[in-house]
C-alpha positions as CSV (number, residue, x, y, z in Angstrom):
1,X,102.1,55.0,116.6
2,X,99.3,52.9,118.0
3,X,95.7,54.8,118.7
4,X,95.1,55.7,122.4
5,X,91.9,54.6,123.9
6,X,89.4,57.5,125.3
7,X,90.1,59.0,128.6
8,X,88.3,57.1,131.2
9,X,86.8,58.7,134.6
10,X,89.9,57.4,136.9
11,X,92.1,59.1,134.4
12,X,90.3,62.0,134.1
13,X,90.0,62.4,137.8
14,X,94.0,62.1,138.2
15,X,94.1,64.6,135.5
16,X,92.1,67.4,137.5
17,X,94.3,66.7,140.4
18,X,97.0,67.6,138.5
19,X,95.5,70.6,137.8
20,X,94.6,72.1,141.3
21,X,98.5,70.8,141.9
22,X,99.5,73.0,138.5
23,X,97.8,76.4,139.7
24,X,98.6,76.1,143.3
25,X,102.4,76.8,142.0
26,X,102.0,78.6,140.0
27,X,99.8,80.9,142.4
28,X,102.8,80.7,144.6
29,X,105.3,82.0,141.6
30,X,102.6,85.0,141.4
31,X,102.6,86.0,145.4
32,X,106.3,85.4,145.8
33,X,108.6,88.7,145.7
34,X,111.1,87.3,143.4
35,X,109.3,85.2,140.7
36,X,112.0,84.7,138.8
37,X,114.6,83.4,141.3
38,X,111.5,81.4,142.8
39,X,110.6,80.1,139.8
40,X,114.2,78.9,139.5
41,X,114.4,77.4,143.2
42,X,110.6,75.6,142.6
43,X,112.6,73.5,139.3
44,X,116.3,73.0,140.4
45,X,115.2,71.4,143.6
46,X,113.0,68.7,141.5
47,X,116.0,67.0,141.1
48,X,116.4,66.2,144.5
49,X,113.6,64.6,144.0
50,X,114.5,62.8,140.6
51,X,117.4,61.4,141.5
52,X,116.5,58.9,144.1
53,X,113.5,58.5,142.0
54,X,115.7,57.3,139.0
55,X,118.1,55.7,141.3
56,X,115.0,53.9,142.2
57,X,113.5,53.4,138.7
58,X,116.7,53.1,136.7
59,X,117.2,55.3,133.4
60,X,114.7,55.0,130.7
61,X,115.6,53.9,127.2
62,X,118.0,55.1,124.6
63,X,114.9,56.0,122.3
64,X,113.4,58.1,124.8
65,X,116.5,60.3,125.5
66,X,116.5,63.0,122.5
67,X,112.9,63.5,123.5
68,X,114.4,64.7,127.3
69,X,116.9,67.0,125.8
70,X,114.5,68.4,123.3
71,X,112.2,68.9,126.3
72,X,114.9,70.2,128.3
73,X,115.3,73.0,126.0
74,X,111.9,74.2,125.2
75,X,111.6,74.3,129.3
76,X,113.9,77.1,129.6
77,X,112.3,79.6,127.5
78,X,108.9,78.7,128.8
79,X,110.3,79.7,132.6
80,X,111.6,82.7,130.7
81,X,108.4,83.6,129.5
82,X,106.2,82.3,132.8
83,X,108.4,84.8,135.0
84,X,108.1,87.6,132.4
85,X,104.4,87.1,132.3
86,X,103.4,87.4,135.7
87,X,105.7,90.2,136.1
88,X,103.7,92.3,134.0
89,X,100.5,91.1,134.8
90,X,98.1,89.3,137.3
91,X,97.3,85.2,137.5
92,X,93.7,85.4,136.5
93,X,95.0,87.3,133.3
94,X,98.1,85.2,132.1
95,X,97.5,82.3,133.7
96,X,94.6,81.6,131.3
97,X,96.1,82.9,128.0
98,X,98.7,80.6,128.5
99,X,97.2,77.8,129.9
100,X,94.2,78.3,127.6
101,X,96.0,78.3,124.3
102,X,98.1,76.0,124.4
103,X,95.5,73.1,123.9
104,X,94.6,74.7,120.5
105,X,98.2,74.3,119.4
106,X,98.3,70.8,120.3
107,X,95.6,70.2,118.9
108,X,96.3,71.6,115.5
109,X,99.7,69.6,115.7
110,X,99.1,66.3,117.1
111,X,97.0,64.9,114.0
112,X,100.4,65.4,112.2
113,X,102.6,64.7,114.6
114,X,101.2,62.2,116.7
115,X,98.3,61.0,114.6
116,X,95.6,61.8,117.2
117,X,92.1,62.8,115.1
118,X,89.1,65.0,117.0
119,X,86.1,65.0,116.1
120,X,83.7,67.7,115.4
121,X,82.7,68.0,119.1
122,X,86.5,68.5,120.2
123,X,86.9,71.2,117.0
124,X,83.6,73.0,118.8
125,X,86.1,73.3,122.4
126,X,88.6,74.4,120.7
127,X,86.2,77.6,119.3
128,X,85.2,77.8,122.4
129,X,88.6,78.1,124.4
130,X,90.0,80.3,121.9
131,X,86.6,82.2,122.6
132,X,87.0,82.2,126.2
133,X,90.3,83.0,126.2
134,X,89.7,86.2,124.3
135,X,87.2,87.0,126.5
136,X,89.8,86.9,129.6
137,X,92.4,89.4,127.4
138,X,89.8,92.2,127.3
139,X,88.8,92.2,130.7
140,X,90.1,95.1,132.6
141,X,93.3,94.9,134.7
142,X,93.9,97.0,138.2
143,X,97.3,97.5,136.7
144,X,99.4,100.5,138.5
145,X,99.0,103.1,135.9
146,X,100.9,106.2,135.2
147,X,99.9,109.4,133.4
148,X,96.8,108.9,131.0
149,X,97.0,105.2,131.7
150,X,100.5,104.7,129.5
151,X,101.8,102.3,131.7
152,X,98.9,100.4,132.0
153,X,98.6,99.9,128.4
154,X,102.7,99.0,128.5
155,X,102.6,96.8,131.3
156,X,99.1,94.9,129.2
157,X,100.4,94.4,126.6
158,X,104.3,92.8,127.8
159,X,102.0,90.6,129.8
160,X,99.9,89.6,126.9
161,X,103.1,88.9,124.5
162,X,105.0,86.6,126.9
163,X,101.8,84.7,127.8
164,X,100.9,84.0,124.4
165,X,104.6,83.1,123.3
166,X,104.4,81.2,126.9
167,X,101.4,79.0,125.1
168,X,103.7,77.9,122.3
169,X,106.6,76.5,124.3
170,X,103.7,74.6,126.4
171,X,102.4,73.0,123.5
172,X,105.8,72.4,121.9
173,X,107.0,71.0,125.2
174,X,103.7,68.5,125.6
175,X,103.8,67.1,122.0
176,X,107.7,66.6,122.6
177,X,107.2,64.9,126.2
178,X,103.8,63.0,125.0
179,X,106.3,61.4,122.3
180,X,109.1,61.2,124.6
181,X,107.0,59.2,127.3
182,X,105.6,56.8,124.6
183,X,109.2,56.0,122.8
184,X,110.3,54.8,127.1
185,X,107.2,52.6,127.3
186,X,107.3,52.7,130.9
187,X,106.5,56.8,132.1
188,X,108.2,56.6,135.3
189,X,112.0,56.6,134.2
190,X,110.9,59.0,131.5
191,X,109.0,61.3,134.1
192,X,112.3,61.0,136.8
193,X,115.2,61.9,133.8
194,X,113.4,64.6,132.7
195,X,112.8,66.5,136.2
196,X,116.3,65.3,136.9
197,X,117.6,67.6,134.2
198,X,114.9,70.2,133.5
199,X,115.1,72.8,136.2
200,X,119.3,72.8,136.1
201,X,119.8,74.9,133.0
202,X,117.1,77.5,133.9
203,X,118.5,78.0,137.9
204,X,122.2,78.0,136.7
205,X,121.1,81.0,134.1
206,X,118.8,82.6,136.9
207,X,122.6,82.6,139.2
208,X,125.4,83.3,136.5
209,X,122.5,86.7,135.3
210,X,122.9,87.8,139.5
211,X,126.5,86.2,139.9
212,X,127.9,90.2,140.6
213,X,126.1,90.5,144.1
214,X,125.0,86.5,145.3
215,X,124.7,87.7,148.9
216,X,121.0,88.5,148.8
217,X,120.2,85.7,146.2
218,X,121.6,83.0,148.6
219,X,120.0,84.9,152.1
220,X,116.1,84.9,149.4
221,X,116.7,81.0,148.8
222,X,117.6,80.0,152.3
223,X,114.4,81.8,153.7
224,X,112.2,80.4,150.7
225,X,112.7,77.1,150.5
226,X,110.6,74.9,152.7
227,X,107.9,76.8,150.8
228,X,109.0,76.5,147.7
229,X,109.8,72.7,147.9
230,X,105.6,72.5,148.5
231,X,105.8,74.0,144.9
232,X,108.4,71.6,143.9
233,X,106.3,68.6,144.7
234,X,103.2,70.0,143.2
235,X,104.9,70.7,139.8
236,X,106.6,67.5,139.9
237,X,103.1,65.8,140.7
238,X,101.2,67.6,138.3
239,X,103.5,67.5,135.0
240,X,104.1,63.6,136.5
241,X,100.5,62.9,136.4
242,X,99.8,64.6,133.3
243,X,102.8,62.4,131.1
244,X,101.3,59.1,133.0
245,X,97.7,60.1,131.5
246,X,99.5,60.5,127.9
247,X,100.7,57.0,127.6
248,X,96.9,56.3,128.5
249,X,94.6,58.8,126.1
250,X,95.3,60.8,123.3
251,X,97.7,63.5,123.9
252,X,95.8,66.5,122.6
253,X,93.0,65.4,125.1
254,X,95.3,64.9,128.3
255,X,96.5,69.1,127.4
256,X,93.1,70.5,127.3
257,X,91.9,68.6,130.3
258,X,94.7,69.5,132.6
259,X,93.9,73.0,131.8
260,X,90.7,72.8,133.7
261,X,93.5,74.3,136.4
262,X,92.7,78.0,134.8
263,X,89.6,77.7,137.0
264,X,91.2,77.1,139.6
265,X,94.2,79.4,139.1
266,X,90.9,82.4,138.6
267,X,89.3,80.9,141.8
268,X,93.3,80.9,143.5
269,X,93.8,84.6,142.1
270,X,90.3,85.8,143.4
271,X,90.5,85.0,146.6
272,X,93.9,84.4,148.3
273,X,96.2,86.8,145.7
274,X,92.8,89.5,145.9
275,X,92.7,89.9,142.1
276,X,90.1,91.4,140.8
277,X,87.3,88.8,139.1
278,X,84.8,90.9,137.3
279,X,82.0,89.7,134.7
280,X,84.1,89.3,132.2
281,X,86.8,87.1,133.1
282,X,83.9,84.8,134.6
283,X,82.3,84.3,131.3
284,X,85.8,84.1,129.5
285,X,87.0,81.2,132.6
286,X,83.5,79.3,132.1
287,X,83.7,79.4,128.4
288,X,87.2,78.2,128.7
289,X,86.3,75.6,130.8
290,X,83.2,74.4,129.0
291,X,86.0,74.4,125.4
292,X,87.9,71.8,127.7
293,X,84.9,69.6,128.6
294,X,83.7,69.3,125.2
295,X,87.3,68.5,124.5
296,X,87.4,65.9,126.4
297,X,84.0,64.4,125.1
298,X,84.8,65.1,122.2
């Protein structure tokens, strides 16, 4: 596989919009009242999306196509664990765990897998986001707690095991994708297929789990979405961007740039979700984010 080129400012800008687009959904999966069901709706209507788009594009290559179905896959427990997360705890909490580890994983895999080096300086972010996002895991929650704080403590630490096991399907699905997209040469038919597919299997679950009493499912989705097609776009746009930046820098430093968005998913939490942002998870987001710059420059 041929070496990428360093990530230059244009695509480093059209990463960052990626990630505002990335936590803005996400956000919405937080505030909505049925995160899994809208975290179903937000990826099974991406395909009316994807299929003019690949109407439009055509199909990409045979090569590419194992790559889809792998990714395909991997999605569905990664929704699994997204909607468990933020059932069980708050944005500003999850959002970076997950978010913030998963560029350490690619990291330690794409050398073998993709044959992407980093240098020292990118070794140093990665300390410093696995530092940052420690940081964020011990800051306090305003979790509802029961007697002596035992549901607290329950409710921590479900959050904290889906959001870490949420990191690993993110950085399995990126190395499988960043392959994927490179095998179809052109990212566009690539990008289409796999939002074509993607959200289908995780929606069709999501029904046949709440097939016994579909009356209130159908009444939630028919209410929800024109706002959840605004989350439709900005997942499509930022997963979309962040596959075009791949077949134009090195994989492992397209994953920790686009999670600059745990800034703004803290900032999002802060101030429209009223989470609390204390001390702590400042220093653990600013850490996090300086681990991602020196990524980059690294």
């Amino acid at each position: 596989m041929p070496a990428m080129p360093d990530m230059s400012a244009a695509v480093l800008l059209a990463v960052l919009v990626g990630a505002l687009l990335h936590a803005g959904w996400n956000a919405l999966i937080k505030s909505s009242a049925d995160k899994t069901l809208d975290t179903a709706l937000i990826h099974g209507m991406a395909t009316l999306v994807a299929v003019p788009a690949l109407l439009w594009l055509g199909p990409p290559p045979p090569a590419a196509w194992p790559w889809i179905a792998g990714s395909m896959l991997i999605h569905i427990g990664y929704y699994v664990a997204l909607a468990g997360a933020y059932r069980h705890g708050d944005l500003g909490l999850t959002y970076p765990i997950m978010r913030g580890s998963a560029p350490l994983l690619v990291a330690l895999s794409s050398s073998t897998l993709l044959g992407e080096t980093l240098s020292p300086l990118a070794w140093l972010g990665i300390a410093a986001i696995s530092l940052g996002v420690l940081t964020l895991g011990l800051s306090r929650q305003r979790l509802r707690p029961g007697p002596d704080g035992a549901e607290d403590r329950v409710r921590r630490r479900r959050a904290l095991l889906f959001a870490f096991g949420n990191a690993g399907f993110i950085a399995a699905y990126t190395l499988v994708d960043g392959i994927g997209v490179r095998a179809a040469g052109e990212p566009g038919p690539y990008i289409a297929a796999l939002f074509l597919f993607d959200g289908l299997p995780y929606l069709g679950l999501v029904l046949w789990q709440r097939r016994a009493d579909l009356g209130p499912v159908r009444r939630y989705m028919a209410g929800r979405w024109p706002l959840a097609s605004l989350g439709t776009l900005a997942s499509i746009g930022s997963y979309g961007i962040a596959l075009w930046a791949m077949t134009r820098s090195p994989v492992a430093t397209v994953a920790a740039v686009r999670e600059t968005s745990v800034l703004f998913a803290a900032l999002i939490g802060a101030v429209l979700l009223r989470e609390p942002f204390g001390w702590q998870r400042g220093v653990g987001t600013a850490v996090i984010v300086g681990g991602v710059m020196a990524l980059r420059l690294g």
